[in-house]
VEXTIGU-603216 format. One record per atom (N, C-alpha, C): residue in one letter; atom name; x, z, y. Coordinates in steps of 0.001 Angstrom, whole numbers, plus 500000, padded with zeros to 6 digits. Atoms other than C-alpha are relative to their C-alpha. Last residue first. Example, Ala and Ser with C-alpha at 12.3 -4.5 7.8 and 13.67 -1.06 7.14 Angstrom:
2
@rest = s&atom = N&x = 499180&z = 499940&y = 498810
@rest = s&atom = CA&x = 513670&z = 507140&y = 498940
@rest = s&atom = C&x = 499230&z = 500730&y = 501090
@rest = a&atom = N&x = 500890&z = 500000&y = 498810
@rest = a&atom = CA&x = 512300&z = 507800&y = 495500
@rest = a&atom = C&x = 500900&z = 500000&y = 501200
This chain:
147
@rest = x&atom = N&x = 501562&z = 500898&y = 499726
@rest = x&atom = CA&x = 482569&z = 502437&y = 504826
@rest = x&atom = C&x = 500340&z = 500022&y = 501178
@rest = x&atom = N&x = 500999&z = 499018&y = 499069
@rest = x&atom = CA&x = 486330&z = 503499&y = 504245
@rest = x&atom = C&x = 498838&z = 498886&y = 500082
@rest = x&atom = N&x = 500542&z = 500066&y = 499124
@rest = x&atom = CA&x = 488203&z = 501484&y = 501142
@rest = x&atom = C&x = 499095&z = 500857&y = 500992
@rest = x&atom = N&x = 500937&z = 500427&y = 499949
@rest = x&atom = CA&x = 490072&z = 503291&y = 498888
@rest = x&atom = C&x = 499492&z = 499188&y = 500892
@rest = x&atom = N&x = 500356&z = 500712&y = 498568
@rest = x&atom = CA&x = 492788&z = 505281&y = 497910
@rest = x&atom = C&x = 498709&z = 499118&y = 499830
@rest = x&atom = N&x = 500644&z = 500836&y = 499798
@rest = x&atom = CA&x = 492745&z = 508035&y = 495708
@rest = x&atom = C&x = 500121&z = 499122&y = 501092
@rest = x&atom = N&x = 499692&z = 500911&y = 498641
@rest = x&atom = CA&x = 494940&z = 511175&y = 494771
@rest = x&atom = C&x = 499113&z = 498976&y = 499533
@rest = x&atom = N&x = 500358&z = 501451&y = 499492
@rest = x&atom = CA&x = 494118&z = 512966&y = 491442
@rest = x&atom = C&x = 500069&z = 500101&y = 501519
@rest = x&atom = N&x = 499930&z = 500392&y = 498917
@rest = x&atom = CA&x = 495715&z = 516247&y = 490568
@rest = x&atom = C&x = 499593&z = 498841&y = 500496
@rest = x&atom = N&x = 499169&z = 500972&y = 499622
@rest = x&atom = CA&x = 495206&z = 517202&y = 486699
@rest = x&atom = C&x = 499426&z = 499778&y = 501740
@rest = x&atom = N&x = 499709&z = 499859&y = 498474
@rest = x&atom = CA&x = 495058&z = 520331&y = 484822
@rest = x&atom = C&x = 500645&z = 498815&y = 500550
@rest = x&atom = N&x = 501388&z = 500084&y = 499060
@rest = x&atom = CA&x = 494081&z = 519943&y = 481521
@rest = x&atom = C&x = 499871&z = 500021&y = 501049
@rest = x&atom = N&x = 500652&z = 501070&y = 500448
@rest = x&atom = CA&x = 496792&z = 521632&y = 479323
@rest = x&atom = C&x = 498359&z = 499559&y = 500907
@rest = x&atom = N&x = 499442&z = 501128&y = 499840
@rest = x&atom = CA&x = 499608&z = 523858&y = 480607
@rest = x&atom = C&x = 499175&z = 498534&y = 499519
@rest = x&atom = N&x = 501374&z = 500893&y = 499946
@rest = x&atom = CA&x = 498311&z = 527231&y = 481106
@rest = x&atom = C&x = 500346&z = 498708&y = 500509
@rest = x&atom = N&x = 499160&z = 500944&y = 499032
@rest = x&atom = CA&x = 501227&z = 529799&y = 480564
@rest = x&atom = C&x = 498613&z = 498996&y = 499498
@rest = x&atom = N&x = 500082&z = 501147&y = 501325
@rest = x&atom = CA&x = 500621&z = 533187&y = 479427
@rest = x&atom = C&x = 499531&z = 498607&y = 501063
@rest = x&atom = N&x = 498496&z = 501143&y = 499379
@rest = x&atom = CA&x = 501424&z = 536576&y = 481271
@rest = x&atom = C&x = 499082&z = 499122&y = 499079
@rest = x&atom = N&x = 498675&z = 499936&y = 501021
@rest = x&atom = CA&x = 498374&z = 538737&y = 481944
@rest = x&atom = C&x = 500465&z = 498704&y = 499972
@rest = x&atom = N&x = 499858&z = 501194&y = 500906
@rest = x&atom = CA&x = 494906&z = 538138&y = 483787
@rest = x&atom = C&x = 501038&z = 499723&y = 499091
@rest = x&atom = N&x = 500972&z = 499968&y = 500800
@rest = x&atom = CA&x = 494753&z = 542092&y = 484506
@rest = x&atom = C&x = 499810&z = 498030&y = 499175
@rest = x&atom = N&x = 498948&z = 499694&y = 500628
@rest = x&atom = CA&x = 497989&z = 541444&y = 487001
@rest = x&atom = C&x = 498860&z = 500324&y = 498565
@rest = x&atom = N&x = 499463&z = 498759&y = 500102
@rest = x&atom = CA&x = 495673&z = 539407&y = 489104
@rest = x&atom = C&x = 500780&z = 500375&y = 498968
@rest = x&atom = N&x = 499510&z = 499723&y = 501687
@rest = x&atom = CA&x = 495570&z = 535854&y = 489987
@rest = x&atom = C&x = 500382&z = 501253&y = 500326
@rest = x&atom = N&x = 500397&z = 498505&y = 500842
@rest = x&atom = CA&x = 494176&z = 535947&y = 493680
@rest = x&atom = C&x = 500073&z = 499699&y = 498860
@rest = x&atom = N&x = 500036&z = 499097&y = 499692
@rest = x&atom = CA&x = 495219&z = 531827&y = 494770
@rest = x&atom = C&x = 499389&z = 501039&y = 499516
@rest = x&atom = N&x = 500514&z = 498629&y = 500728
@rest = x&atom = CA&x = 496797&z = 529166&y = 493413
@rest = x&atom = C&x = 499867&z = 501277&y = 500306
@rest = x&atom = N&x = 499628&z = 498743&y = 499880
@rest = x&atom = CA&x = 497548&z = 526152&y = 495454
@rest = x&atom = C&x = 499232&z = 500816&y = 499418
@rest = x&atom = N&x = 501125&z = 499081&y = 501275
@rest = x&atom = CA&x = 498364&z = 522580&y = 494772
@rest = x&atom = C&x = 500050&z = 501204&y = 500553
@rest = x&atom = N&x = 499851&z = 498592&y = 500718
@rest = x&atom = CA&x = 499972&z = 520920&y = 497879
@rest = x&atom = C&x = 498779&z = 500661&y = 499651
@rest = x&atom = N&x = 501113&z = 499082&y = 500208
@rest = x&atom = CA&x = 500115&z = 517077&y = 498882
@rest = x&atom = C&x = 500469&z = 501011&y = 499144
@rest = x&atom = N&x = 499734&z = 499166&y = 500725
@rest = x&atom = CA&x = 502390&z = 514979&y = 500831
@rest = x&atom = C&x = 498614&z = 501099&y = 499308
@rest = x&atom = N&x = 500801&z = 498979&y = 499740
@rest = x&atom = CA&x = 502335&z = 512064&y = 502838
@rest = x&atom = C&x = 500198&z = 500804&y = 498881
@rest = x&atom = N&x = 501307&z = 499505&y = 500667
@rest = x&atom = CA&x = 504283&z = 508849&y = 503274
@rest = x&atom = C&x = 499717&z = 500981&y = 499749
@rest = x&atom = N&x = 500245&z = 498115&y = 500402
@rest = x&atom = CA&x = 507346&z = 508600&y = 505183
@rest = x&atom = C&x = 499166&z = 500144&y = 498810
@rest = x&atom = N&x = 498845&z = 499042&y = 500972
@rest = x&atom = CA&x = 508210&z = 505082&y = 505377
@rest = x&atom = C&x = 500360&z = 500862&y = 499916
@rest = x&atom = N&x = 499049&z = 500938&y = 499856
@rest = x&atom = CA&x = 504897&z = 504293&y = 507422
@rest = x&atom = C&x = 501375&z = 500340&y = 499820
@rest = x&atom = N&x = 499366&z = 499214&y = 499242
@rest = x&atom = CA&x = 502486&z = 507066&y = 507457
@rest = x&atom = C&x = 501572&z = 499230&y = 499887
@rest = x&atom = N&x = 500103&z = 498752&y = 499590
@rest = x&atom = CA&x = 500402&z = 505319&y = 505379
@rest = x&atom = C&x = 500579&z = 500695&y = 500722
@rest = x&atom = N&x = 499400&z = 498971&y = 500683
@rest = x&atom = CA&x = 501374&z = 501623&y = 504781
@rest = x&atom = C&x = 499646&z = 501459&y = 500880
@rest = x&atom = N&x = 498831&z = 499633&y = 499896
@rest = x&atom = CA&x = 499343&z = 498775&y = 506458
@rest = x&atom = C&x = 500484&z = 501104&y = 499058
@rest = x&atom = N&x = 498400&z = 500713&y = 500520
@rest = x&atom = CA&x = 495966&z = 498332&y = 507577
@rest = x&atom = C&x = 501208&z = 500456&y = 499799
@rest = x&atom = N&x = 500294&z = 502126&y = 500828
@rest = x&atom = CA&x = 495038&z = 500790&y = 507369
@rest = x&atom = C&x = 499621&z = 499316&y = 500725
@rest = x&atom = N&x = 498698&z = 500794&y = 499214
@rest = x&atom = CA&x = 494365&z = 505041&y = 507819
@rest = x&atom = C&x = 499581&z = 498523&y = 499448
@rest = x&atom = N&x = 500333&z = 501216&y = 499813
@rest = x&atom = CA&x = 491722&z = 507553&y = 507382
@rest = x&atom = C&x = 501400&z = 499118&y = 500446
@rest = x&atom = N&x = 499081&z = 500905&y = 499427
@rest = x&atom = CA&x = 492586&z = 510667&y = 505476
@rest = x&atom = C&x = 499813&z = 498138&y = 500056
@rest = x&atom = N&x = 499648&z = 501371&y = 500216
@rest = x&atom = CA&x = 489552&z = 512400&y = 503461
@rest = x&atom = C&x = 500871&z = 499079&y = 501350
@rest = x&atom = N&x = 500381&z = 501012&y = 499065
@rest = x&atom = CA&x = 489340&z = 516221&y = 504297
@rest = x&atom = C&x = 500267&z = 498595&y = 499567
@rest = x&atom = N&x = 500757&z = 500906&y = 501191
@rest = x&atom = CA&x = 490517&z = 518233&y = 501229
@rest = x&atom = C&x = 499313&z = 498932&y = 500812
@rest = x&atom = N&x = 501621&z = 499341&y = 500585
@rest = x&atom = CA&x = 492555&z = 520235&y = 504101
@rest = x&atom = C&x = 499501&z = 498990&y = 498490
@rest = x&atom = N&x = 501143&z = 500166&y = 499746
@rest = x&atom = CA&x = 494391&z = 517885&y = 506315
@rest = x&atom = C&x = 498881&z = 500602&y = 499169
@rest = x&atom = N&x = 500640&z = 499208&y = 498985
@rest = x&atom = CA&x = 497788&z = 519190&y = 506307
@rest = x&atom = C&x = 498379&z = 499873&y = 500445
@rest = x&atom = N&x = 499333&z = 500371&y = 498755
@rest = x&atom = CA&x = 498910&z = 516071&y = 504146
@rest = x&atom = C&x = 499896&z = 500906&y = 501476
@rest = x&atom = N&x = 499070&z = 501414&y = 500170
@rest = x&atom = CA&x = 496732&z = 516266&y = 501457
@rest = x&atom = C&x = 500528&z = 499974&y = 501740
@rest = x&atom = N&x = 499964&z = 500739&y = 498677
@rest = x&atom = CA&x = 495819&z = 519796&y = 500613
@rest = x&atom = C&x = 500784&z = 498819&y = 500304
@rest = x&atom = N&x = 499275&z = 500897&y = 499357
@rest = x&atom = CA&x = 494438&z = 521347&y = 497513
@rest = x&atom = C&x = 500244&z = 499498&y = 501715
@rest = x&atom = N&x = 500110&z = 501170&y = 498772
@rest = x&atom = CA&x = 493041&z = 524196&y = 496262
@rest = x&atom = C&x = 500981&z = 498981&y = 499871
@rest = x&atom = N&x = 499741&z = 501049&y = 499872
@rest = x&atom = CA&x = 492356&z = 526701&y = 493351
@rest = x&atom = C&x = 499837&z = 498969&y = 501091
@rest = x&atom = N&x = 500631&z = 500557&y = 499295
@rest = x&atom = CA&x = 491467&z = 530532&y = 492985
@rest = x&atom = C&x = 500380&z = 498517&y = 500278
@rest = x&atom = N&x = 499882&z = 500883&y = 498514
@rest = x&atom = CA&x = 492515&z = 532158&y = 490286
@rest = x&atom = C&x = 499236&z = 498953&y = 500681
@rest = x&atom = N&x = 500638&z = 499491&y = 498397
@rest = x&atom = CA&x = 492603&z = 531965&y = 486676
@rest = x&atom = C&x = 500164&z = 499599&y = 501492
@rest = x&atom = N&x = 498954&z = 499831&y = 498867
@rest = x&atom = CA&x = 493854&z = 528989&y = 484348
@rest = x&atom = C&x = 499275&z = 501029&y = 500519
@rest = x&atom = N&x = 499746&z = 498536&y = 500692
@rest = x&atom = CA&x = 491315&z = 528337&y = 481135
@rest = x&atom = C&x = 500679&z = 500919&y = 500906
@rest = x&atom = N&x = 501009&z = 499585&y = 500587
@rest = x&atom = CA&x = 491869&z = 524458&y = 481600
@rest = x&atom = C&x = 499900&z = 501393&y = 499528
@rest = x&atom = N&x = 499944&z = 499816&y = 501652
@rest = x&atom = CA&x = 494455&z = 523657&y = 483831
@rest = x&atom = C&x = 498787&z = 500537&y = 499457
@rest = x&atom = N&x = 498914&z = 498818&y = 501237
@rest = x&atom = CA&x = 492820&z = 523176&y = 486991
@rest = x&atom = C&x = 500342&z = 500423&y = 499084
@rest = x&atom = N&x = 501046&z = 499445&y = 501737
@rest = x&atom = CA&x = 491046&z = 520010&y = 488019
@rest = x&atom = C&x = 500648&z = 500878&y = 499700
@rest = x&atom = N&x = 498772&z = 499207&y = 500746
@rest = x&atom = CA&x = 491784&z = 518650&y = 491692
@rest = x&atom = C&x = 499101&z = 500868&y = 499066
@rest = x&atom = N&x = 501212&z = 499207&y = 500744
@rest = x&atom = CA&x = 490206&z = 515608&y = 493242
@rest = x&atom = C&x = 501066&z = 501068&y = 499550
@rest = x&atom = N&x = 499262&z = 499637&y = 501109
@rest = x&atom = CA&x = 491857&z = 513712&y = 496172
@rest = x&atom = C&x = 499056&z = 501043&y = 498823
@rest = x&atom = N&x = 500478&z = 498105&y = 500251
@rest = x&atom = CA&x = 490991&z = 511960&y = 499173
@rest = x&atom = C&x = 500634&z = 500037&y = 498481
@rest = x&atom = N&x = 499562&z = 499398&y = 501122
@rest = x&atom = CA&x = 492992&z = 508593&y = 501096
@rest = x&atom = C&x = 499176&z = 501444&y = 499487
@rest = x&atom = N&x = 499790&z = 498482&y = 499289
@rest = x&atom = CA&x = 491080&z = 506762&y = 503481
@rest = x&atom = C&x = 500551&z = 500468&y = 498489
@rest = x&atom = N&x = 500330&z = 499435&y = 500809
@rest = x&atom = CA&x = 491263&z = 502630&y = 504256
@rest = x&atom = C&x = 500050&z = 501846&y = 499734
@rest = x&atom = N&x = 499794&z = 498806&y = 499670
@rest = x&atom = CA&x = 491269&z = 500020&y = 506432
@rest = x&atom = C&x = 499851&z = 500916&y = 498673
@rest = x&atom = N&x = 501046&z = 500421&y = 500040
@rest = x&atom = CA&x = 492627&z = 496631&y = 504368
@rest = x&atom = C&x = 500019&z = 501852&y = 500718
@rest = x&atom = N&x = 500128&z = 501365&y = 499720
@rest = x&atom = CA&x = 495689&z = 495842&y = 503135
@rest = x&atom = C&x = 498495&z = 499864&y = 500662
@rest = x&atom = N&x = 501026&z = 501537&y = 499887
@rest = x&atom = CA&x = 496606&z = 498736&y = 501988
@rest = x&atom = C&x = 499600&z = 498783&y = 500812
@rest = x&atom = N&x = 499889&z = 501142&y = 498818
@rest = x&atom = CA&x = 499340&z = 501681&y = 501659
@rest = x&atom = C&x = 498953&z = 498979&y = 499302
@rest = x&atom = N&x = 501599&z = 500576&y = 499495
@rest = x&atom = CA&x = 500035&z = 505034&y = 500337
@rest = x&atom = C&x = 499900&z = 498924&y = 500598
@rest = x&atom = N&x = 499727&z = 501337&y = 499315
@rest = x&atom = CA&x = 503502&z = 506927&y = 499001
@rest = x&atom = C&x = 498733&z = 499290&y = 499598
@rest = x&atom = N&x = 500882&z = 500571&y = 500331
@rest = x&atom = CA&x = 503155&z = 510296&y = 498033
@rest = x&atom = C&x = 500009&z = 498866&y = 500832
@rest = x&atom = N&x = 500224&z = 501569&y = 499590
@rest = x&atom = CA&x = 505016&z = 513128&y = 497455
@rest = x&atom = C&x = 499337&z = 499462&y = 499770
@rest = x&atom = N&x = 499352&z = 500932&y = 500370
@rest = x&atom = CA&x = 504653&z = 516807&y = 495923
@rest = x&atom = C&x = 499588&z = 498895&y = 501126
@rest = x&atom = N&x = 500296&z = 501351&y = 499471
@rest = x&atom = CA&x = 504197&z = 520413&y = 496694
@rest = x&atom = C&x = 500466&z = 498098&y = 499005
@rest = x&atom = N&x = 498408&z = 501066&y = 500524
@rest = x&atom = CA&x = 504388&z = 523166&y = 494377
@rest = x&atom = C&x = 499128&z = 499057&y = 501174
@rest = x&atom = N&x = 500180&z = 501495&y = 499685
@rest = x&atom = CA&x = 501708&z = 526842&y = 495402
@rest = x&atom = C&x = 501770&z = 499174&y = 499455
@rest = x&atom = N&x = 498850&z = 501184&y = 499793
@rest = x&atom = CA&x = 501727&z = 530136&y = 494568
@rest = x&atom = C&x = 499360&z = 498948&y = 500503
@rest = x&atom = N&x = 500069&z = 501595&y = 499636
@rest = x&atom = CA&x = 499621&z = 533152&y = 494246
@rest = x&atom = C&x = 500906&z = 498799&y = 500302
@rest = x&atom = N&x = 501555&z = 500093&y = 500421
@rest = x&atom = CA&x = 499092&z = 536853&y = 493085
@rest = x&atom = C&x = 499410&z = 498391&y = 500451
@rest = x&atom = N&x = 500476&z = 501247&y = 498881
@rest = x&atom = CA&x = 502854&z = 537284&y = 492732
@rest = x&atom = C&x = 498745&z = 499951&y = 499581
@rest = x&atom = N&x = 501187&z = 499954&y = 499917
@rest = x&atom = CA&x = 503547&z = 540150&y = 490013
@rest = x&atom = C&x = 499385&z = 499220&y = 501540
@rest = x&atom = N&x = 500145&z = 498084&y = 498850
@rest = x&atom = CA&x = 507167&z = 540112&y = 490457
@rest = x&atom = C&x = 498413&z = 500103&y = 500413
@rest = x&atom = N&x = 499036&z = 498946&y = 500447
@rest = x&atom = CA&x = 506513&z = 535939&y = 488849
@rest = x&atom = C&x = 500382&z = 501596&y = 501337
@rest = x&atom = N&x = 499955&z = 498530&y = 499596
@rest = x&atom = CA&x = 504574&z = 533439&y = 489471
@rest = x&atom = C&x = 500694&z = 500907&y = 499194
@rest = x&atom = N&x = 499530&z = 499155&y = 500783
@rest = x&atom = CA&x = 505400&z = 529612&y = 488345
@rest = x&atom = C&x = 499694&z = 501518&y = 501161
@rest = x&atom = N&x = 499850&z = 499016&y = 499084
@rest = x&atom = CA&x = 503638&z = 526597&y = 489852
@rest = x&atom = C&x = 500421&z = 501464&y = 498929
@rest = x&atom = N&x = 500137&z = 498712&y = 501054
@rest = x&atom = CA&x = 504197&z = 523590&y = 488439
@rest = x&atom = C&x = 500192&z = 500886&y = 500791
@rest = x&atom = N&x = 499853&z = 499385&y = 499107
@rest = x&atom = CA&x = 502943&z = 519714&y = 490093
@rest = x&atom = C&x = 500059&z = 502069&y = 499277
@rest = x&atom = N&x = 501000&z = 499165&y = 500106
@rest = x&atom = CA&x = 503918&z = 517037&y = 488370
@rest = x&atom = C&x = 499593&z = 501228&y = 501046
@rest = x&atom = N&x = 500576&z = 500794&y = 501737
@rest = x&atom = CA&x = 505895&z = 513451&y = 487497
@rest = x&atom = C&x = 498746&z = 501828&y = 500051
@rest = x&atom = N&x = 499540&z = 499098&y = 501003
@rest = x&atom = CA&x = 507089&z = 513460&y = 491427
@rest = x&atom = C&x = 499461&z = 499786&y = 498801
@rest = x&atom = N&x = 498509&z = 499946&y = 500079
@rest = x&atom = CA&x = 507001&z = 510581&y = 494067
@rest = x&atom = C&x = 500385&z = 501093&y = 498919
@rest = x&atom = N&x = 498829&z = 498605&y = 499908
@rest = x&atom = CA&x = 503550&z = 510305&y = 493140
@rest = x&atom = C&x = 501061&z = 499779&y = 500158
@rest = x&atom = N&x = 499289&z = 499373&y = 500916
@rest = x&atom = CA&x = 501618&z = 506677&y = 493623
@rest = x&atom = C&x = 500922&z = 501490&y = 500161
@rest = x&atom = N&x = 500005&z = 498593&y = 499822
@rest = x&atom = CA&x = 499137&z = 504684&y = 495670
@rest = x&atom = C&x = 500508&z = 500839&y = 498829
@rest = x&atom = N&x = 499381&z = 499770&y = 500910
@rest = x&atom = CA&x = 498227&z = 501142&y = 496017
@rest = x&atom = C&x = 500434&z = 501223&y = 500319
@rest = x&atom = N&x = 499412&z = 498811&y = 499200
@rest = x&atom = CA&x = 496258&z = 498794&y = 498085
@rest = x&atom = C&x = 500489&z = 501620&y = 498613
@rest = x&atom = N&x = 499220&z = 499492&y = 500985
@rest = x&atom = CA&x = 495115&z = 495168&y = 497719
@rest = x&atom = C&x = 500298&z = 501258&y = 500412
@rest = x&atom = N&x = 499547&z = 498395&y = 499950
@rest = x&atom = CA&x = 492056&z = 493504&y = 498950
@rest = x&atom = C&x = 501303&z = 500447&y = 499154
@rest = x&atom = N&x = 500991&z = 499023&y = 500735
@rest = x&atom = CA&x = 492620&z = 489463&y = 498103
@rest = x&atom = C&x = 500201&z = 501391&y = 500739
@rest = x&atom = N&x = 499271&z = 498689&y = 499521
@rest = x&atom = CA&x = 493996&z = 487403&y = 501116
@rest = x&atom = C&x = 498930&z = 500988&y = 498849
@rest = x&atom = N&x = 500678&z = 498752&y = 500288
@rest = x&atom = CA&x = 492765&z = 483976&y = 500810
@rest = x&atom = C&x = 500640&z = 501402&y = 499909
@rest = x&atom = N&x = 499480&z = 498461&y = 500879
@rest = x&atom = CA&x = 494491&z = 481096&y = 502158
@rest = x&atom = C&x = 498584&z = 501084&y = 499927
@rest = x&atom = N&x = 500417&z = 499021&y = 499612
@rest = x&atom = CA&x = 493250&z = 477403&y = 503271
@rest = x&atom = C&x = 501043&z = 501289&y = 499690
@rest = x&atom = N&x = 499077&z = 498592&y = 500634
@rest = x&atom = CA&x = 494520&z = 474083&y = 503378
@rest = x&atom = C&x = 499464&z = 501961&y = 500566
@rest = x&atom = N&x = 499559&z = 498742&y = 499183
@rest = x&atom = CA&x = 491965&z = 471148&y = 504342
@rest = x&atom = C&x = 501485&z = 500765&y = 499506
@rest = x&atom = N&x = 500881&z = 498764&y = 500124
@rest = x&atom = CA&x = 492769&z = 467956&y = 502987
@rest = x&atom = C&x = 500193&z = 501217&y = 500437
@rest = x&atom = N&x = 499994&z = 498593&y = 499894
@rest = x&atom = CA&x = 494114&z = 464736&y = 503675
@rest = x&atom = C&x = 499314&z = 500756&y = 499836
@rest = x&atom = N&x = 501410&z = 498799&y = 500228
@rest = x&atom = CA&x = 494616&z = 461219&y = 503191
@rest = x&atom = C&x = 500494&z = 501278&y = 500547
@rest = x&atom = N&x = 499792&z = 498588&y = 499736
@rest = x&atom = CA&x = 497296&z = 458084&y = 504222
@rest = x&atom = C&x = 498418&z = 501156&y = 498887
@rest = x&atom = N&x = 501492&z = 499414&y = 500161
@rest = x&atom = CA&x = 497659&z = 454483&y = 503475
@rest = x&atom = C&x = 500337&z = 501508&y = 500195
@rest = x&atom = N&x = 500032&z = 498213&y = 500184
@rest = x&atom = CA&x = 500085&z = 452127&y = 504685
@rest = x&atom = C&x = 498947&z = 500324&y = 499616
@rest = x&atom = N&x = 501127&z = 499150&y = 500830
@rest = x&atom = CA&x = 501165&z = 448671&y = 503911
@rest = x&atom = C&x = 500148&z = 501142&y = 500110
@rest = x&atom = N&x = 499916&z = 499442&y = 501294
@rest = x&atom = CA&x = 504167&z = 447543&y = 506665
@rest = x&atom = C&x = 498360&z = 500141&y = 499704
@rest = x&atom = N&x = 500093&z = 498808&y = 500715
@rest = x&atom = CA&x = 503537&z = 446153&y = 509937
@rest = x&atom = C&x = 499662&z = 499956&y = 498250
@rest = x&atom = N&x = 501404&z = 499867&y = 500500
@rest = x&atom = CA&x = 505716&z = 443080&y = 510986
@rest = x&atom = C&x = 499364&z = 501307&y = 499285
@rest = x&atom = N&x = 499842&z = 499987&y = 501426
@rest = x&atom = CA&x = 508363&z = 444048&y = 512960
@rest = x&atom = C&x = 498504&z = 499709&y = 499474
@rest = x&atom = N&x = 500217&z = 499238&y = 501303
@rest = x&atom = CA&x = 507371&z = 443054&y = 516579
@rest = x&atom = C&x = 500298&z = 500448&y = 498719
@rest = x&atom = N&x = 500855&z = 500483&y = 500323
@rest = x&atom = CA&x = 509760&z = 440626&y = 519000
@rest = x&atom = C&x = 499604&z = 500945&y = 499001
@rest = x&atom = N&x = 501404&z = 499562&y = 499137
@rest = x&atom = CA&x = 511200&z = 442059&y = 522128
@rest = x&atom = C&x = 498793&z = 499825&y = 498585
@rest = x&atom = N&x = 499982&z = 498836&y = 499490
@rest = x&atom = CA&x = 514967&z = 442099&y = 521049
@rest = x&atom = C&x = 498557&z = 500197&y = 499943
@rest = x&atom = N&x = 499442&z = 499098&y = 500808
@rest = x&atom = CA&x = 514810&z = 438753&y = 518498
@rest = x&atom = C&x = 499624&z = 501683&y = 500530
@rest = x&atom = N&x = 500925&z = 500024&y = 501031
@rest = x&atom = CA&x = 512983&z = 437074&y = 521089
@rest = x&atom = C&x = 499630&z = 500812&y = 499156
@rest = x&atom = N&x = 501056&z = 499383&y = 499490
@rest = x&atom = CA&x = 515628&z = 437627&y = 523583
@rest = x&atom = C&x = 498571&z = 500386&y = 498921
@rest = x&atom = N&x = 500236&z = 498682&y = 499856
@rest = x&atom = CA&x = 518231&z = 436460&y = 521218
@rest = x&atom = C&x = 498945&z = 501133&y = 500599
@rest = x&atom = N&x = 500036&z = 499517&y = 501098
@rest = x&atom = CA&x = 516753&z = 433552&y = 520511
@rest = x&atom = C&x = 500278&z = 501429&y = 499866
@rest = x&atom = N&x = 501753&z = 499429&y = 499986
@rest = x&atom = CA&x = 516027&z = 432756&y = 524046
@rest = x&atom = C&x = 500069&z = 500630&y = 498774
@rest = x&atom = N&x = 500322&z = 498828&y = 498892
@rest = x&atom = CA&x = 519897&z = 433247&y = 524795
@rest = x&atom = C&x = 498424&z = 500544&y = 499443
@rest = x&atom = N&x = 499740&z = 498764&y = 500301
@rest = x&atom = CA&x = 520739&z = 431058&y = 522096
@rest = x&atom = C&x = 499646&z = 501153&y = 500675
@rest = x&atom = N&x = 501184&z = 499734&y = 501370
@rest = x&atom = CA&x = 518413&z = 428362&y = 522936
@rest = x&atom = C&x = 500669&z = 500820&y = 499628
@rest = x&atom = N&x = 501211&z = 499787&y = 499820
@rest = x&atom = CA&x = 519882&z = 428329&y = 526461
@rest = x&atom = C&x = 499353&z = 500650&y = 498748
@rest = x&atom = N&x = 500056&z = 499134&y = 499209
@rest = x&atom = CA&x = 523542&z = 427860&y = 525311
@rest = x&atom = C&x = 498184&z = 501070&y = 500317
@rest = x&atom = N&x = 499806&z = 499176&y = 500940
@rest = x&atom = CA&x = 522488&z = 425221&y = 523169
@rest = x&atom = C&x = 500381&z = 501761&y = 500564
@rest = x&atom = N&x = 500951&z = 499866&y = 500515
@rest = x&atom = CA&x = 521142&z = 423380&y = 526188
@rest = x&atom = C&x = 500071&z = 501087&y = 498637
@rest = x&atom = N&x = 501082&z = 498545&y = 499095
@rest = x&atom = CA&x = 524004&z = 424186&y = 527910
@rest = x&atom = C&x = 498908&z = 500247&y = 499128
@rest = x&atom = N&x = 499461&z = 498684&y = 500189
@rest = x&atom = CA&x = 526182&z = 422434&y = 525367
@rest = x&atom = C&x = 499158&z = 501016&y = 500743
């Protein structure tokens, strides 16, 4: 009886201490990368920009919105084309900065504000008479990369 005793004991011991046999494995791997294309985007909050005179006004101006943002540094400028035939004197300004090109970026422009730009029409005299100049006149905004 001891003896059986014994051989249970070792058995168990055995059991506790003794290896699993190892399994079939196989493994691989490969890098993982990302790429990050340029992206950056730029749109009106309004559909135009109209300037109406009237009591013989010799100039106006309309503002509008503008939401800006990239991925990359970048500068916002702008072109401006005046109706076709329009008198007066013609400007723009993006954001208080004149026609100056606005550097910003990474990121969103003035960060959930975004920026504003105003058309302006200046010395129309009372010799240019009434009539309404609605074709050809367009406001471009730009974003871009800065060198």
């Amino acid at each position: 009886m001891r003896k059986a005793i014994v051989s249970l004991a070792a058995i168990a011991a055995l059991a506790l201490f003794a290896a699993p046999a190892a399994a079939a494995e196989d493994s691989d791997s490969c890098d993982v990368t990302l790429t990050i294309e340029d992206y950056c985007h730029i749109e009106y909050g309004g559909t135009s920009f109209d300037i109406t005179l009237s009591g013989g006004a010799s100039g106006g101006s309309d503002v509008e919105g503008f939401h800006a943002g990239a991925n990359f540094a970048a500068g916002i400028s702008g072109v401006l084309t005046p109706p076709t035939g329009a008198p007066g004197d013609w400007s723009f300004d993006i954001d208080g900065q004149g026609q100056a090109v606005i550097n910003f970026g990474p990121g969103e422009y003035n960060a959930g504000v975004g920026g504003t730009v105003t058309v302006t029409v200046e010395n129309v005299g009372l010799a240019d008479g009434a009539d309404s100049w609605a074709t050809g006149g367009t406001m471009e905004i730009t974003v871009q990369a800065t060198p």
